[in-house]
C-alpha positions in Angstrom: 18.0 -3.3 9.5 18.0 -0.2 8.2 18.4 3.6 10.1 15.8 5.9 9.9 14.9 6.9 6.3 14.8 10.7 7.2 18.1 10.7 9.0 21.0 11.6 6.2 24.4 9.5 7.0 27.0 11.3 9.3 30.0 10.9 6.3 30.4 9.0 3.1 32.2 6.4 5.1 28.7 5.9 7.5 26.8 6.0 4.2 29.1 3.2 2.5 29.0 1.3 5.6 25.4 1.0 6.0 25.0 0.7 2.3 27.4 -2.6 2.5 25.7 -3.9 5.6 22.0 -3.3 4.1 23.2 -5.3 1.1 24.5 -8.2 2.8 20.9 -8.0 4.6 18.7 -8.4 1.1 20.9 -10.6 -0.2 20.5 -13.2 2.5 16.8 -13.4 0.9 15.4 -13.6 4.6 13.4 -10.0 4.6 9.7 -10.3 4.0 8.8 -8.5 0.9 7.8 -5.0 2.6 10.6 -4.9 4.8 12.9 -6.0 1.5 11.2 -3.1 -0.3 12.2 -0.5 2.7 15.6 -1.3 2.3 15.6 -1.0 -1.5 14.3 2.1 -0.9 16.8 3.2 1.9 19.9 2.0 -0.4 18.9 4.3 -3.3 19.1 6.9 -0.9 22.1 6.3 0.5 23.7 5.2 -3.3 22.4 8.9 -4.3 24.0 10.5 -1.4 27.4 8.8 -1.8 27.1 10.1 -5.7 26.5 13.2 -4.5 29.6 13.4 -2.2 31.4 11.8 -4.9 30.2 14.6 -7.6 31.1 17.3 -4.8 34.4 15.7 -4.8 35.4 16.2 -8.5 33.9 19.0 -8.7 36.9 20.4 -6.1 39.6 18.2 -7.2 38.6 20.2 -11.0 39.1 23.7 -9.4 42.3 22.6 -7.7 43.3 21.3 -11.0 42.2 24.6 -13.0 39.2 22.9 -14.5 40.6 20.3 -16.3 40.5 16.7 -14.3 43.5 14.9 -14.4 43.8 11.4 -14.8 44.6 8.9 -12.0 47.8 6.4 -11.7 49.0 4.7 -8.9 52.3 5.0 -8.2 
């Protein structure tokens, strides 16, 4: 199910993908409970560590911008 819990994900990407995959897992509703609550447990770190990169992000894209961030539209 899920990786170790003390092992951060290689990338956002790795973290997204494991965080899809362990989703698909609880959903299925075929974990017992303790195993359902380890990977409730491992997907709120991996959700916290993709918000981090995310923040980490923004937080360039802002200086690139000169501090102001600039909305989004596709083109």
């Amino acid at each position: 199910m899920a990786k170790d819990p003390l092992n951060p994900p290689a990338s956002y990407e790795a973290a997204l993908e494991e965080l899809e995959q362990l989703v698909q897992v609880i959903e299925s509703g075929q974990l017992p409970l303790e195993q359902l609550l380890t990977g409730y447990q491992r997907g709120a770190e991996l959700l916290a560590f993709c918000r981090g990169r995310l923040d980490a992000v923004e937080q360039q894209i802002k200086l690139l911008d000169e501090g102001s961030l600039k909305p989004w539209a596709p083109q």
